[in-house]
PLY file of the C-alpha trace (Angstrom):
ply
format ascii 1.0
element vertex 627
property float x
property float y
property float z
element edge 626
property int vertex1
property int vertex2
end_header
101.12 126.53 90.67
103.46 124.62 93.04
101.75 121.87 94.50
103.49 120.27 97.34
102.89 117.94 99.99
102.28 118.25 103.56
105.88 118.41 105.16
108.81 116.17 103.90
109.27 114.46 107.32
105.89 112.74 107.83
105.59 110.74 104.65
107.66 107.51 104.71
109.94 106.93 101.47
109.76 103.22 101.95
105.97 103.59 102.16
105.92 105.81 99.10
107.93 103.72 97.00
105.65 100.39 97.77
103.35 102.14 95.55
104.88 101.31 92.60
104.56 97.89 93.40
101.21 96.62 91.29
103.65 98.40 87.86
106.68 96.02 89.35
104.88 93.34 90.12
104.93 91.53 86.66
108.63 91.79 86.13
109.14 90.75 89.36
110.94 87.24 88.39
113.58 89.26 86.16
114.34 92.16 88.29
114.69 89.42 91.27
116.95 87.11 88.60
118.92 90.40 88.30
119.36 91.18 91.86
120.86 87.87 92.79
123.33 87.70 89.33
124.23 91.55 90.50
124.97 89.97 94.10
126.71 86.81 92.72
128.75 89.67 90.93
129.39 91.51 93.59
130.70 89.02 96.31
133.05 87.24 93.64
135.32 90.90 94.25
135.37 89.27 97.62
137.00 86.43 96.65
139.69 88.16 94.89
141.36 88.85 98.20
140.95 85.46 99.26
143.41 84.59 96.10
145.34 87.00 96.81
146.03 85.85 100.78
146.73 82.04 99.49
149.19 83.51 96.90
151.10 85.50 99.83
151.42 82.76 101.71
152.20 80.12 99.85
153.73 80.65 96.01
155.20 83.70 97.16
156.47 82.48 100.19
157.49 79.53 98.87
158.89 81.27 96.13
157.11 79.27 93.30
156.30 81.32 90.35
154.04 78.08 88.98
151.52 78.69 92.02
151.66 82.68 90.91
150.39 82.45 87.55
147.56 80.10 88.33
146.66 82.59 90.92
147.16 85.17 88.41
144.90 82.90 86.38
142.18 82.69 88.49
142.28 86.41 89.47
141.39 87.01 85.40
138.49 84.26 85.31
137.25 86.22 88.65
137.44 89.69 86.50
135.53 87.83 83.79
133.09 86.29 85.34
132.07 89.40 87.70
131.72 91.97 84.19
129.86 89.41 82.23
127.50 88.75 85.33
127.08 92.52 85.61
126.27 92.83 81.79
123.62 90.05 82.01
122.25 91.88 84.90
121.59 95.14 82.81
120.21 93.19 79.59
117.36 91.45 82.20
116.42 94.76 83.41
116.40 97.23 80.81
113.01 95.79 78.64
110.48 95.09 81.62
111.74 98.50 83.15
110.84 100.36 80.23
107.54 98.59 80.03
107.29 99.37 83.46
107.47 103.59 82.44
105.33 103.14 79.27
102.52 101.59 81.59
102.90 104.09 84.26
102.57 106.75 81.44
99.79 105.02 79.90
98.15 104.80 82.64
98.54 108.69 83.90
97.11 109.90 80.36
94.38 107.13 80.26
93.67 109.01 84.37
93.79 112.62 82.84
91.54 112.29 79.93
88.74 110.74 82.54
89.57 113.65 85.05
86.64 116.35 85.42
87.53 119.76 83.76
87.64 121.39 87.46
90.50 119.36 87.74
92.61 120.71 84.41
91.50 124.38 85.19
93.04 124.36 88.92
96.65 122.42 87.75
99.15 124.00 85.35
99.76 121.97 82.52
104.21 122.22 83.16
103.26 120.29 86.46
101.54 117.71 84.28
104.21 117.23 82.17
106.73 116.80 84.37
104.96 114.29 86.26
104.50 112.60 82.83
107.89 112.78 81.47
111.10 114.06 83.65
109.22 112.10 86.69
108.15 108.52 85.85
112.11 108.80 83.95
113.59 108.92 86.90
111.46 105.81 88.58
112.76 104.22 85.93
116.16 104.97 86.98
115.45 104.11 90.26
114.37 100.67 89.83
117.32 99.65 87.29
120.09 101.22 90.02
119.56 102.35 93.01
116.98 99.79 94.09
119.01 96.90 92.93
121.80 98.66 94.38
120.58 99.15 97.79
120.53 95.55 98.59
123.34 94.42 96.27
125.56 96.66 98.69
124.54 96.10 102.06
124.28 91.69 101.15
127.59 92.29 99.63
128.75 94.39 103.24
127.18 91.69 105.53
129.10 88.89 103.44
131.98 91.36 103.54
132.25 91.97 107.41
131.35 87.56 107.71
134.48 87.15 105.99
136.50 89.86 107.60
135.91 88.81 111.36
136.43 84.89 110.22
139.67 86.52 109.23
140.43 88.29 112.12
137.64 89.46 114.45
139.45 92.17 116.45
140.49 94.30 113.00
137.18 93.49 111.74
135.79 95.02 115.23
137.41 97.95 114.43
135.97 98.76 110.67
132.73 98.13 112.55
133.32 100.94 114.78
132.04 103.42 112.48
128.46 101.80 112.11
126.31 103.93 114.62
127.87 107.12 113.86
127.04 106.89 110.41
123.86 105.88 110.23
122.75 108.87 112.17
124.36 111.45 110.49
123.44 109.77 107.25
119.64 109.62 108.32
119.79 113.55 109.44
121.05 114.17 105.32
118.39 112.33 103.83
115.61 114.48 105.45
117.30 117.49 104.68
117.82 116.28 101.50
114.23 114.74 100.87
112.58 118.46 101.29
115.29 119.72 98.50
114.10 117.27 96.37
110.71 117.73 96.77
110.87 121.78 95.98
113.30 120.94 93.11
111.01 118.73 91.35
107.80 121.21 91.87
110.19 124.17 90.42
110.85 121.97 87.02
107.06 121.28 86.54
106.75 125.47 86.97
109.58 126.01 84.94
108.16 123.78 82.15
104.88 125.56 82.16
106.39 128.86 81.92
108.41 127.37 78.91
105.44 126.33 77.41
103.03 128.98 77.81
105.80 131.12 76.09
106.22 128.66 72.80
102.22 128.66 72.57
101.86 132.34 73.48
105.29 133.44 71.47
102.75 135.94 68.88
101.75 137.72 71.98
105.11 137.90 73.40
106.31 139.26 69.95
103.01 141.62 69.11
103.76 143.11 72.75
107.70 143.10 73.00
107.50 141.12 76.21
110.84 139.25 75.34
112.56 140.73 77.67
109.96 140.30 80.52
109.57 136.82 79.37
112.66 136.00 79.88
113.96 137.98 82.84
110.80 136.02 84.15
112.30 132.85 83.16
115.93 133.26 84.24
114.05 134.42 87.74
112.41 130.61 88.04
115.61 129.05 86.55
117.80 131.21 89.13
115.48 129.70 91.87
115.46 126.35 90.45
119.39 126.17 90.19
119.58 127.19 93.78
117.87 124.24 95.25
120.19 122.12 92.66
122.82 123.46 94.39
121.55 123.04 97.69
121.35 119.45 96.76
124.60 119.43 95.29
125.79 120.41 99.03
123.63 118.07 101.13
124.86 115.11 98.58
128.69 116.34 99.28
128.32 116.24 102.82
126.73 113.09 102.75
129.45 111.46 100.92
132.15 112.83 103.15
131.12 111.49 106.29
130.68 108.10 104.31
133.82 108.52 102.67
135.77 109.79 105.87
134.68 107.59 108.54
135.52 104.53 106.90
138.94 105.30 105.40
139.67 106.32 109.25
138.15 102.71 110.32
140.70 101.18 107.28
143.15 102.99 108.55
142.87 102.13 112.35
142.78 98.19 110.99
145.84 98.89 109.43
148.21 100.17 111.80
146.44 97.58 114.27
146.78 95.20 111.43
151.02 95.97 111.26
151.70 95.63 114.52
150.40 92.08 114.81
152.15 90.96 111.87
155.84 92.59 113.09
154.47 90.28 116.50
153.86 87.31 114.51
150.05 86.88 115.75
148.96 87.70 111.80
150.44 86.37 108.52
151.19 89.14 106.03
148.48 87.23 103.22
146.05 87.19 106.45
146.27 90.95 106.56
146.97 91.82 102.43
143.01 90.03 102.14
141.94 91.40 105.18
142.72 95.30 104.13
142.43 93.87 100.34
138.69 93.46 101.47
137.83 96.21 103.52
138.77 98.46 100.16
136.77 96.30 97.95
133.47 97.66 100.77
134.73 101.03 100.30
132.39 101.66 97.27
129.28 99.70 98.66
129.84 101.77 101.79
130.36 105.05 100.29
127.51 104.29 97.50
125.33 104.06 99.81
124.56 108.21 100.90
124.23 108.34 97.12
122.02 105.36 96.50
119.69 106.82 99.44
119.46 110.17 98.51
118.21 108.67 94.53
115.80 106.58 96.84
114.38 109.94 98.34
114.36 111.59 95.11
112.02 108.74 93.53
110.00 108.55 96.57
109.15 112.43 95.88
108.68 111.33 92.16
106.45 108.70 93.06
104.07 111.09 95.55
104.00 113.55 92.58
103.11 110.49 90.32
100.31 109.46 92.55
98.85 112.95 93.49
97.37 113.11 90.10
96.83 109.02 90.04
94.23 110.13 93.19
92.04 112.72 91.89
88.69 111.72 91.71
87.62 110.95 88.10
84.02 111.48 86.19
82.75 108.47 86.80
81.10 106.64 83.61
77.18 107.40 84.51
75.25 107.85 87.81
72.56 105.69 88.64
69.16 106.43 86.97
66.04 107.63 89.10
63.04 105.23 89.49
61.62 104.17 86.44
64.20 106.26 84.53
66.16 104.71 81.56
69.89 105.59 80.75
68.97 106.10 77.48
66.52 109.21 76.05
63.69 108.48 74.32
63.03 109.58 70.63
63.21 113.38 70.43
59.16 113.04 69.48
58.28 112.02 73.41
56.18 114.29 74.97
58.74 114.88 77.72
61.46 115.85 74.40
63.98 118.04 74.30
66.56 119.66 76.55
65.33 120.81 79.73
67.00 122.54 82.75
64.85 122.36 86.21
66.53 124.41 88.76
69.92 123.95 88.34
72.66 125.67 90.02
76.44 125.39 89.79
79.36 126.73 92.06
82.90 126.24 91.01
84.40 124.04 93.79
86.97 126.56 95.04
84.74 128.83 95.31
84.71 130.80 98.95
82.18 129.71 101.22
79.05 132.03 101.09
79.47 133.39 97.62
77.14 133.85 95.38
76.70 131.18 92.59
77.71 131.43 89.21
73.74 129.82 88.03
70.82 130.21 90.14
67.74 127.73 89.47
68.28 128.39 86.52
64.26 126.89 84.28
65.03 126.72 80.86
63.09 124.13 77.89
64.11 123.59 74.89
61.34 122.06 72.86
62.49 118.89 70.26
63.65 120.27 67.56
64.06 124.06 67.80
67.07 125.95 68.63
67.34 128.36 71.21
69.92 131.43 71.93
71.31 132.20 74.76
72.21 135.63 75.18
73.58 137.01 78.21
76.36 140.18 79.37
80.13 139.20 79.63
80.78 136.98 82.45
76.89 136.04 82.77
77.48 131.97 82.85
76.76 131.43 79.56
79.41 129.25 78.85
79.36 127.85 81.82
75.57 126.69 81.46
76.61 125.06 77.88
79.74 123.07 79.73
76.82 121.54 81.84
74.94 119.62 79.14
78.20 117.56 78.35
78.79 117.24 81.58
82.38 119.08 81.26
80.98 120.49 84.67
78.68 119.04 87.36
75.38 121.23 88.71
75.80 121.52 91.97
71.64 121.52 92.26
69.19 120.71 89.45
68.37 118.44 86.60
69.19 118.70 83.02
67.40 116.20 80.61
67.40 115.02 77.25
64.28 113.87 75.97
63.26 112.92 79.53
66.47 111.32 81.16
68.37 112.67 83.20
71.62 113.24 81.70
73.42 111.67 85.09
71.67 108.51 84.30
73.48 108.11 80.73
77.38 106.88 80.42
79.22 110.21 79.53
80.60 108.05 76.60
76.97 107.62 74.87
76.33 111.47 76.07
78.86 112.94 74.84
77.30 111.04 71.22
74.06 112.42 71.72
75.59 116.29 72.35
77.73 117.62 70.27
79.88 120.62 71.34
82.04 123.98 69.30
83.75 126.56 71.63
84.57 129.90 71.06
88.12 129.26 71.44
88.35 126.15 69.32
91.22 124.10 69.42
92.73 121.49 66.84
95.40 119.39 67.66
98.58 118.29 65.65
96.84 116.06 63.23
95.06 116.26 59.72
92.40 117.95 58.80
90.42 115.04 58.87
91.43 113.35 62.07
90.46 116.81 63.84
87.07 116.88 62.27
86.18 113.37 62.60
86.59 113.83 66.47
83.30 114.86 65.89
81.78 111.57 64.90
84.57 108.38 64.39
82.14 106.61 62.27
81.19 109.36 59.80
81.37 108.36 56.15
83.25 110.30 53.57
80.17 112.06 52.56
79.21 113.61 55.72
82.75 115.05 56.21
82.03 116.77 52.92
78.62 117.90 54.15
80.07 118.87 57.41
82.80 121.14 55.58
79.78 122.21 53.39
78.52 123.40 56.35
80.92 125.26 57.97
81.85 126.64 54.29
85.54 125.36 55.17
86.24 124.28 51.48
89.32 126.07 51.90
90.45 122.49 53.38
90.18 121.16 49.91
92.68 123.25 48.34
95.49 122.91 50.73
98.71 121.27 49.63
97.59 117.66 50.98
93.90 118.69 51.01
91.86 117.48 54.38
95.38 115.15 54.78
96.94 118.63 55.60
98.68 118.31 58.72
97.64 121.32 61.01
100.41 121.64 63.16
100.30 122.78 66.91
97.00 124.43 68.29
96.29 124.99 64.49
98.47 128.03 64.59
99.31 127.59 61.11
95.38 128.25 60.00
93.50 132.13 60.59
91.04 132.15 63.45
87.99 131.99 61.11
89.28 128.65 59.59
89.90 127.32 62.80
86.38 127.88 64.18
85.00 126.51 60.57
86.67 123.21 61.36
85.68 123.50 65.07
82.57 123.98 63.75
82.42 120.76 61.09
83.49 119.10 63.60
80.56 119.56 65.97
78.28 118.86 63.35
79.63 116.00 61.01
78.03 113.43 63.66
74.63 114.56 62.96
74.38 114.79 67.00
70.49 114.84 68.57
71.50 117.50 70.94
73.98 120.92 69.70
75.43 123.26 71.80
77.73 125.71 69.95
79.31 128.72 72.45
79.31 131.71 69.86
80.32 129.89 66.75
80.66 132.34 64.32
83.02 135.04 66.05
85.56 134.88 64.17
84.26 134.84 60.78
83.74 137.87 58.25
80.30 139.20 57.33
80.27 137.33 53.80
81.45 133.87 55.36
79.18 134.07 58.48
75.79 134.63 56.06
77.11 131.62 54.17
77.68 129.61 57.20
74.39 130.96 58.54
72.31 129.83 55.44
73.55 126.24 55.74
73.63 126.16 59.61
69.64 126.45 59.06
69.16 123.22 57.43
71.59 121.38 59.84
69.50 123.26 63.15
66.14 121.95 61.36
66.89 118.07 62.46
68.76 119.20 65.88
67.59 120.28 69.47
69.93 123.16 69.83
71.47 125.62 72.43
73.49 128.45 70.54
75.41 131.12 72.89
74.90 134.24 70.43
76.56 138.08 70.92
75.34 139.37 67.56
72.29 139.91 65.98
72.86 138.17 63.22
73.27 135.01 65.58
70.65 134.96 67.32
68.19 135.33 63.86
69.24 131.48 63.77
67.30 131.31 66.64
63.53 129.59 66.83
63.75 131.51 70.68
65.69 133.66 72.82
66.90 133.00 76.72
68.45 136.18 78.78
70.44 135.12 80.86
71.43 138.11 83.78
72.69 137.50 87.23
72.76 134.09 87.28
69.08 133.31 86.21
66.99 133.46 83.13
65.22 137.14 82.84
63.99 136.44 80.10
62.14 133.78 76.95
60.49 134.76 74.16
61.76 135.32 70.37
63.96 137.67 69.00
61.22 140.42 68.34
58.90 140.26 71.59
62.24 140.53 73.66
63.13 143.42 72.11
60.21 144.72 73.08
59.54 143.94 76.27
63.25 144.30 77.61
65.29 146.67 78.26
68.89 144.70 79.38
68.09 142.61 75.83
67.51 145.53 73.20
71.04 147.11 75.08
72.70 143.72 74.51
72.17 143.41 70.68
72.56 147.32 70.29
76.15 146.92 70.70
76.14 149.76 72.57
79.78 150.14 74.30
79.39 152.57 76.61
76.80 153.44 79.36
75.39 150.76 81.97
73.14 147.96 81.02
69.07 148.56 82.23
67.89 146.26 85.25
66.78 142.60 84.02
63.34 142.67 82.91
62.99 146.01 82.49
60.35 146.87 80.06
61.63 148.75 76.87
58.53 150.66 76.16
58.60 151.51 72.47
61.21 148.24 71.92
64.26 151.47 72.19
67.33 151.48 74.70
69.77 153.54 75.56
72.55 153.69 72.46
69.96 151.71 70.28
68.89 154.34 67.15
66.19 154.36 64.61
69.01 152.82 61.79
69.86 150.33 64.58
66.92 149.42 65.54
65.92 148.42 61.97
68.39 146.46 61.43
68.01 144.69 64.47
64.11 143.70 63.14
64.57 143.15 59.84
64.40 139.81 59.05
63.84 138.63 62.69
61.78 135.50 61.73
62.76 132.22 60.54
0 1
1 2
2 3
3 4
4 5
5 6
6 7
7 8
8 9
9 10
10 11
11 12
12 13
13 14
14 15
15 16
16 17
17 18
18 19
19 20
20 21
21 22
22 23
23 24
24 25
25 26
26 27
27 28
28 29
29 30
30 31
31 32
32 33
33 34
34 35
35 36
36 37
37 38
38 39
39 40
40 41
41 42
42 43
43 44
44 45
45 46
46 47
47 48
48 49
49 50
50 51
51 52
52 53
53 54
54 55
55 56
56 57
57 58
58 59
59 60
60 61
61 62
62 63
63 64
64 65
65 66
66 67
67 68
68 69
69 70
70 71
71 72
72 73
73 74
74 75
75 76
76 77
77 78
78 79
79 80
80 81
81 82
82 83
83 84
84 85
85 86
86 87
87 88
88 89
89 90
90 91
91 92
92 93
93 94
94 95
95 96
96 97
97 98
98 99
99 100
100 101
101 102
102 103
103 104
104 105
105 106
106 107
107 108
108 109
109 110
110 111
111 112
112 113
113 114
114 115
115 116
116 117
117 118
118 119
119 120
120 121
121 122
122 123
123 124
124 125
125 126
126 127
127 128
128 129
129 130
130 131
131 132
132 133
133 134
134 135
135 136
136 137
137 138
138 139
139 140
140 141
141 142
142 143
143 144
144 145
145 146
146 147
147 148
148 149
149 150
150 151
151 152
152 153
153 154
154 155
155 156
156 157
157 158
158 159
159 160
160 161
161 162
162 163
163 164
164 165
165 166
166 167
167 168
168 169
169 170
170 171
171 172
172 173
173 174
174 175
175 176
176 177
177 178
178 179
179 180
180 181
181 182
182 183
183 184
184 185
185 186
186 187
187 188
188 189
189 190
190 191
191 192
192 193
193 194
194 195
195 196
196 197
197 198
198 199
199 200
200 201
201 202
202 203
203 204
204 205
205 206
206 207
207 208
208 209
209 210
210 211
211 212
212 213
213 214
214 215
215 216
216 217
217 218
218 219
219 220
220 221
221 222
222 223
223 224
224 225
225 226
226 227
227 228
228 229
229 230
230 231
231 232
232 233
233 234
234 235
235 236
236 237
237 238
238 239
239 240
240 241
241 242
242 243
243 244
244 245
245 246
246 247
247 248
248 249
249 250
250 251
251 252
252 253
253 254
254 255
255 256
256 257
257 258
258 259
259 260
260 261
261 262
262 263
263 264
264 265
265 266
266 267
267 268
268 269
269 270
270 271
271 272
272 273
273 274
274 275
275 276
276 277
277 278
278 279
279 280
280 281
281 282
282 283
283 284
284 285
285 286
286 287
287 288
288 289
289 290
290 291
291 292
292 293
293 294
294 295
295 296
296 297
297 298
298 299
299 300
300 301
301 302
302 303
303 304
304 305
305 306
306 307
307 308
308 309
309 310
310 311
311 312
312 313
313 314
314 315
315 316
316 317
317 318
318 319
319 320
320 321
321 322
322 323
323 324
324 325
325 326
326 327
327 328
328 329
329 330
330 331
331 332
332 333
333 334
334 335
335 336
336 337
337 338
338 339
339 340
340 341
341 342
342 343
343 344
344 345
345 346
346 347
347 348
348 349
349 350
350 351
351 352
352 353
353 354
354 355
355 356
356 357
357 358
358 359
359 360
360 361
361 362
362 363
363 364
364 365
365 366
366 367
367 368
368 369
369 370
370 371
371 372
372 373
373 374
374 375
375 376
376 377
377 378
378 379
379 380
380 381
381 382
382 383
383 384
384 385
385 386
386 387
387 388
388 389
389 390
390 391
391 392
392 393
393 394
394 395
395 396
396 397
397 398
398 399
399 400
400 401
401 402
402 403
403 404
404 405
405 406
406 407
407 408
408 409
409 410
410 411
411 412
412 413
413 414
414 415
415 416
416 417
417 418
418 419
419 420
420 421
421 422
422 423
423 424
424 425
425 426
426 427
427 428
428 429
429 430
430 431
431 432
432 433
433 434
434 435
435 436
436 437
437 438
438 439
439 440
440 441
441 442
442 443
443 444
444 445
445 446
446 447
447 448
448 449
449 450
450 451
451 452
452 453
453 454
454 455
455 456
456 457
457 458
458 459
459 460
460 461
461 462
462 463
463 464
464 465
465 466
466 467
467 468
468 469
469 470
470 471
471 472
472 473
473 474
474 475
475 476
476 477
477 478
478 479
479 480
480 481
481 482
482 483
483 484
484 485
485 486
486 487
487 488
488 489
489 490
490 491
491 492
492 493
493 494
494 495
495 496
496 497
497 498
498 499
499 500
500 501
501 502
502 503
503 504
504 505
505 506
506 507
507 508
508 509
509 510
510 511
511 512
512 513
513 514
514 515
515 516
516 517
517 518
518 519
519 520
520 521
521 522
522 523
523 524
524 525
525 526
526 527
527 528
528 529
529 530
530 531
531 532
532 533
533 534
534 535
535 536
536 537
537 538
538 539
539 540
540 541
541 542
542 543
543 544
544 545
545 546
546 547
547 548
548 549
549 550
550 551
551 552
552 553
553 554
554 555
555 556
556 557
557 558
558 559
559 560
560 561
561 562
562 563
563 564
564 565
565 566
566 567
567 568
568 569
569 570
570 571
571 572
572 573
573 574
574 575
575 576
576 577
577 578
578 579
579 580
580 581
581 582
582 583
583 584
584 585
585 586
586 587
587 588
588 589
589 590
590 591
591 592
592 593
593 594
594 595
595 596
596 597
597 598
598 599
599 600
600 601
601 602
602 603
603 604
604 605
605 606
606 607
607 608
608 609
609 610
610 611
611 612
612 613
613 614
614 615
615 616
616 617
617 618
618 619
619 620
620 621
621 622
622 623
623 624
624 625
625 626
């Protein structure tokens, strides 16, 4: 996803780049220290004309080689004093600058991790980066150079073009002459050039999410022998990426020809002009020596300056990109709590306990106008203590109905409770303690064993990461090289799928949470693990309230109750047994039949049979139904 803003021309650089001011504003005193040494620098080159001019006309006119070498003398001290003055200048800037990008970077992670999960499923994560890395780099950049720069050069061309027409106004007239010209063609380059920028940056952030999604994706690639594809893909994006390099490339060239050009025309104007009064005797030759001695010392502040502006336009488009993610809404910490209603849930023993859902409904945001919702008033209570299935076709909601307890999504309509509070009454932080999550897909990050489980619960003792491994029968952990200090690596890539839904799975437990939702926990696991897992899952859903997504049979026998879930609503709530039973779309469901259409919702199942489900089947799918 390229996202871009509206067109180039109606956004204001200058405006865009007084953003950054509340990061600047405490190094403020240095980089304004380092601006005036840097102009202090610059203007002493200006004197080393001046030198020159009294040397011309009088040692070397008077022929007195004493009057030369102090010249000479105080042309060095000049050169000295200008490159130490320019070194200072770079030692006050280069600490608060880069304190300046760690606190912008800070502060754009700090802004992602509160960002709703909407948010992270509509923006590639190459964009992110980029914004986070190759992006706030360049402000840096910006600030130490072309910034300073910008008024270092023109204060050090206004002192310039002061001294030149106190030299000679009429020369100095015509290095003026260039002035107009220049500024318009210089402001046509810079729009041109603003738009390049702007598409250049975008196509990095998409180049860097196609480079990523190919490193975490590269067993795919492999397994399929998309290498190729991959990369003719890439080279594609990088083609189109190098183009609008190049295009800046050009715009930048022109842009320092006509700076380049129209002043050495101007210099060379003064000089012939310049000549001519000297040969008349109206000039002395020192007069003109600092007078063209100076107009070359403005030849790099004047040509600098297309290059300085175009760096200007390329951190303004930096700093938009910055601030487009700096502006999405984030979750806010709670909502405020209905009358009489306290931000906290009572004891799971209150006669208004457990997790309830009262009509809720929830549409994705993008969603078209007029479509049909993903959850329909959805009723749904989960009494304290017991644990309840939710079992539902491919594509039902289910997961999408768990991501609402959290609050990783908002209901668009609704209430959901926990033990009588509204869960948009409580901070997320203390919700997100009292519900405890595990995902299909579970993901670890590049950390220990133990840092990734105790995500789970910060505060859990030694003991209950034991019990939680217990639990998830991920002992394995134990006898790794550096045991639960094992360092996982990258998505936990280096671990089987089972193992990494064991620790998903500790992890959502070692907390001892009041509330657990767990989306299809045991997926990945073989028969003989899962009936382990199982058997000490029971004792840890005995002292929960608990929301289990469950395919399998042997999933949903965890189960105190059973909720079907089909077209958006609940068909269906009874156990494992009487659904059976009584419905058709349930018994298809856990028959694992593949083939054939699922019955209507609520269709009754007559002798408990469906279509695909056999006498064998169907015993197994009894046996043992009760806890």
């Amino acid at each position: 996803m390229s996202t871009s803003l509206a067109p180039t021309g109606e956004r204001s650089a200058v405006r865009s780049l007084l953003r950054l001011w509340p990061y600047v504003r405490p190094v403020r005193v240095r980089l304004s220290l380092a601006a005036v040494i840097a102009i202090v620098a610059s203007c002493l080159s200006l004197v080393i004309p001046l030198v020159l001019k009294w040397i011309v006309d009088g040692p070397v006119t008077d022929r007195d080689p004493g009057g030369v070498w102090l010249g000479a003398l105080a042309l060095l001290l000049l050169g000295i004093a200008e490159a130490l003055l320019f070194g200072l200048r770079r030692w006050l800037v280069a600490r608060p600058l880069a304190r300046v990008e760690a606190a912008m970077r800070a502060d754009l992670y700090a802004h992602l991790q509160r960002l709703p999960i909407a948010f992270h499923d509509r923006w590639p994560s190459g964009q992110l980066l980029s914004r986070g890395t190759a992006d706030l780099a360049l402000l840096r950049m910006f600030l130490a150079f072309p910034l300073t720069f910008l008024v270092v050069n023109f204060t050090t061309i206004l002192v310039g073009f002061v001294i030149l027409f106190l030299q000679q106004w009429v020369l100095g007239l015509v290095l003026l002459a260039p002035i107009v010209p220049l500024l318009l063609l210089i402001s046509y380059f810079e729009s041109q050039y603003a738009k390049a920028a702007r598409r250049g940056q975008d196509q990095v952030g998409d180049l860097t999410t196609v480079v990523e999604e190919s490193v975490l994706g590269i067993r795919i690639v492999k397994g399929f022998g998309r290498n190729r594809s991959q990369a003719r893909a890439f080279r594609e994006m990088a083609g189109r990426l190098r183009g609008t390099e190049l295009l800046k490339a050009r715009l930048l060239g022109r842009i320092w020809a006509v700076v380049t050009v129209l002043p050495e025309l101007a210099v060379g104007g003064a000089l012939v002009l310049g000549t001519v009064q000297v040969a008349d005797g109206n000039l002395s030759a020192g007069t003109l020596v600092a007078f063209l001695s100076i107009a070359l010392a403005l030849r790099w502040p004047v040509e600098s300056i297309g290059f300085l502006l175009a760096m200007c336009q390329e951190a303004a488009t930096a700093t938009d990109r910055y601030f487009e993610v700096m502006n999405e809404e984030r979750e806010t910490a709670r909502e405020t709590a209905g009358p009489g209603e306290s931000a906290e849930p009572a004891e799971s023993g209150a006669g208004r306990g457990g997790l309830r859902f009262d009509g809720v409904g929830f549409r994705y945001p993008d969603s078209p106008a007029g479509s049909r919702p993903v959850l329909d008033g959805i009723d749904l209570h989960i009494r304290p203590g017991e644990t309840m299935a939710l079992v539902g076709a491919t594509g039902s909601g289910k997961t999408t109905l768990t991501a609402l307890v959290p609050r990783l999504h908002e209901m668009t309509s609704g209430r959901i409770t926990l033990d009588g509070t509204d869960i948009r009454a409580i901070p997320r932080e203390r919700l997100r303690e009292l519900v405890s999550v595990a995902f299909e897909e579970p993901t670890l990050f590049s950390a220990t064993i133990g840092e990734n489980i105790l995500m789970g619960g910060e505060d859990a003792s030694a003991d209950e990461l034991d019990r939680a491994l217990d639990v998830a029968q991920a002992g394995f952990a134990r006898s790794l090289p550096g045991g639960i200090g094992t360092e996982v690596g990258e998505q936990g890539l280096s671990l089987s799928g089972g193992q990494r839904q064991r620790l998903a799975l500790a992890r959502a437990v070692v907390g001892r949470p009041r509330f657990l939702v767990l989306d299809d926990p045991l997926s990945a696991l073989d028969v003989h693990t899962e009936t382990l897992v199982e058997a000490a899952l029971r004792r840890v859903l005995a002292d929960t309230t608990a929301l289990v997504v469950a395919h399998r049979p042997s999933t949903v026998l965890l189960a105190d109750r059973v909720a079907l879930l089909s077209g958006g609503r609940i068909a269906a709530v009874g156990t494992h047994q009487e659904l059976l039973r009584t419905s058709a779309e349930y018994a298809w469901l856990m028959s694992g039949a593949e083939n054939g259409t699922a019955p209507e919702a609520g269709t009754a199942a007559g002798d408990g049979t469906a279509a695909g489900t056999g006498p064998v089947r169907r015993a197994h799918l009894t046996e043992g139904s009760s806890r």
